[in-house]
C-alpha positions in Angstrom: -32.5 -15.6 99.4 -31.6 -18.5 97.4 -35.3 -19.0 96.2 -35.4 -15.4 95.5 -35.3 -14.1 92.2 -34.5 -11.1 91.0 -37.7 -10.0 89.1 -37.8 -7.1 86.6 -41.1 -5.4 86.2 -42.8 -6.1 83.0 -42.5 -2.8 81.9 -38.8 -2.6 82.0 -38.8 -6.0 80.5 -40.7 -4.9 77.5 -38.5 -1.7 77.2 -35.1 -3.6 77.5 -36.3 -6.4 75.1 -37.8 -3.9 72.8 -34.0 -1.9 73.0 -32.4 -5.5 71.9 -34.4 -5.3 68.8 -34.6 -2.2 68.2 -30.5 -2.8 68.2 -30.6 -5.6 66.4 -32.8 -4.1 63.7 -30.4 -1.3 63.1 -27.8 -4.1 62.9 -29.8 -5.5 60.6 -30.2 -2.2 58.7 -26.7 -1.4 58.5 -25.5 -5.3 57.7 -27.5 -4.6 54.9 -26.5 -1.1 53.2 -23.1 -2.3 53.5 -24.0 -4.9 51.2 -25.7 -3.2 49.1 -23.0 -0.8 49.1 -20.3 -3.7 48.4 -22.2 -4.9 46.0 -22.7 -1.2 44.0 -19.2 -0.9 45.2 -18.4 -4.1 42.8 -20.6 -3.1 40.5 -18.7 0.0 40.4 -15.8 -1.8 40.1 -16.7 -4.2 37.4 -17.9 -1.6 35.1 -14.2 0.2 35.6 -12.4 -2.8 34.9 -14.7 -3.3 31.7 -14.0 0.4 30.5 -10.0 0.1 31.5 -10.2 -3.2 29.2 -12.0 -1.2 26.7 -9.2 1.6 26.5 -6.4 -1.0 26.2 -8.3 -2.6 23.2 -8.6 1.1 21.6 -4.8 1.8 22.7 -3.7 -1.3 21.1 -6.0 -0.6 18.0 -4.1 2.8 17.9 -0.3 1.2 18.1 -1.6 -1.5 15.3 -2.6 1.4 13.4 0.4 3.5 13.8 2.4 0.1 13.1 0.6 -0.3 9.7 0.6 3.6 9.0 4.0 3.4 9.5 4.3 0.0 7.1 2.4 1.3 4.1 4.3 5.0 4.5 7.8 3.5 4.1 5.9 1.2 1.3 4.7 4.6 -0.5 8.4 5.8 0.3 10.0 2.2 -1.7 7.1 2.8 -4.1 7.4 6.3 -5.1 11.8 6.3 -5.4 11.0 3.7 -7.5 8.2 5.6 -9.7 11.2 8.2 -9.9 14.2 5.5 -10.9 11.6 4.5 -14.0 11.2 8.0 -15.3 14.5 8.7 -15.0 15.3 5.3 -16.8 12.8 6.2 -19.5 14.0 9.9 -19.9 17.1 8.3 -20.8 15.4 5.8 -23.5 13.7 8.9 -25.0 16.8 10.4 -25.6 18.6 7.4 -26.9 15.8 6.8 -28.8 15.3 10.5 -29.9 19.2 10.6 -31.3 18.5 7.1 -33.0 15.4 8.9 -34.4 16.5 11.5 -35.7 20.3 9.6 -37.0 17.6 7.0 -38.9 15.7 10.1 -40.3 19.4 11.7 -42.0 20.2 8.1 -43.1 16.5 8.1 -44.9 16.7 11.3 -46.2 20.2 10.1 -48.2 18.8 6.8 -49.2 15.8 7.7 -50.2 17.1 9.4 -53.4 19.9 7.3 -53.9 17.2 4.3 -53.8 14.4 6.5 -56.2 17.9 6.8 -58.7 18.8 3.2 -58.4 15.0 2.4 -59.2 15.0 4.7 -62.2 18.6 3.8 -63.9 17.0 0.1 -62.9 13.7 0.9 -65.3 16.1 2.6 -67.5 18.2 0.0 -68.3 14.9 -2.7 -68.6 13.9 -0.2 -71.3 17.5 0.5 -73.1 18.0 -0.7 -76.6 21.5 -2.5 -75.6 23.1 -5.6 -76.3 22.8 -8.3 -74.1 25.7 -8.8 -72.8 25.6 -5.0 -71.9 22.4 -5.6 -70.3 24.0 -8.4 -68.4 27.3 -6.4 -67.0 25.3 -3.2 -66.2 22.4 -5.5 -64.5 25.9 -7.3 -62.5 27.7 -3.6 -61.6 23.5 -2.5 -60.4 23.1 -5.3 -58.4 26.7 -4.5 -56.6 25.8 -1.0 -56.0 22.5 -2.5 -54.3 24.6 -4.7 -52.3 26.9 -2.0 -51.3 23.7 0.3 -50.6 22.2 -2.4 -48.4 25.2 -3.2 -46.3 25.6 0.6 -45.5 22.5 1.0 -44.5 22.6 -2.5 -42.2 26.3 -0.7 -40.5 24.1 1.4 -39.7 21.1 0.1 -37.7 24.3 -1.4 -34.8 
């Protein structure tokens, strides 16, 4: 018996060899859509992580912009209480200039004819048949009124 060996018809042979790669095939098969499906799997993956990268960029784009939104609003804040400030500020120079105005314009309208008069009595006198030394004390007594006419009116521009 030791020289006899167990022999298994062709037949079976060809079957049970033919089952081992048949097996092996759909080893094969399925060794092979599971890496395909890894690698769409990955693929998968890799596009997520790119999208998920993309939103963080456009999240942070959105905080930057809040952050400078937020900047230039509290600059248009500062900007506009100061817009304000000014006009009240130059409200108050029109008035203060408006009661100068109008306190230069009642001073004018007294000088003026004192200032026409002093003009005439000073054509007057040029054209007077008087002595000289008349002349001379009337021209003096003018020239202190003028004096006195200028120094009111300088009292007055303080």
């Amino acid at each position: 018996m030791s020289n006899n060996k167990f022999v298994i018809p062709s037949s079976l042979r060809t079957a049970a060899g033919g089952s081992s790669n048949e097996a092996e095939k759909t080893r094969r098969a399925e060794i092979e859509g599971s890496y395909k499906q890894a690698t769409e799997e990955t693929r998968v993956l890799r596009e997520v992580v790119s999208a998920a990268r993309d939103v963080l960029g456009l999240i942070r784009s959105f905080v930057e912009l809040g952050t400078t939104w937020i900047e230039w609003e509290g600059r248009v804040r500062q900007a506009e209480a100061a817009v304000r400030k000014a006009e009240v500020e130059l409200a108050a120079m029109r008035d203060k200039n408006a009661v100068a105005h109008r306190r230069l314009d009642q001073i004018d309208a007294v000088l003026k004819p004192l200032l026409d008069g002093y003009q005439n009595v000073l054509n007057d006198l040029e054209d007077a048949q008087l002595d000289l030394s008349e002349k001379q004390m009337l021209w003096r007594e003018l020239l202190d009124f003028g004096d006195r006419l200028v120094a009111a009116l300088n009292s007055y521009k303080d």
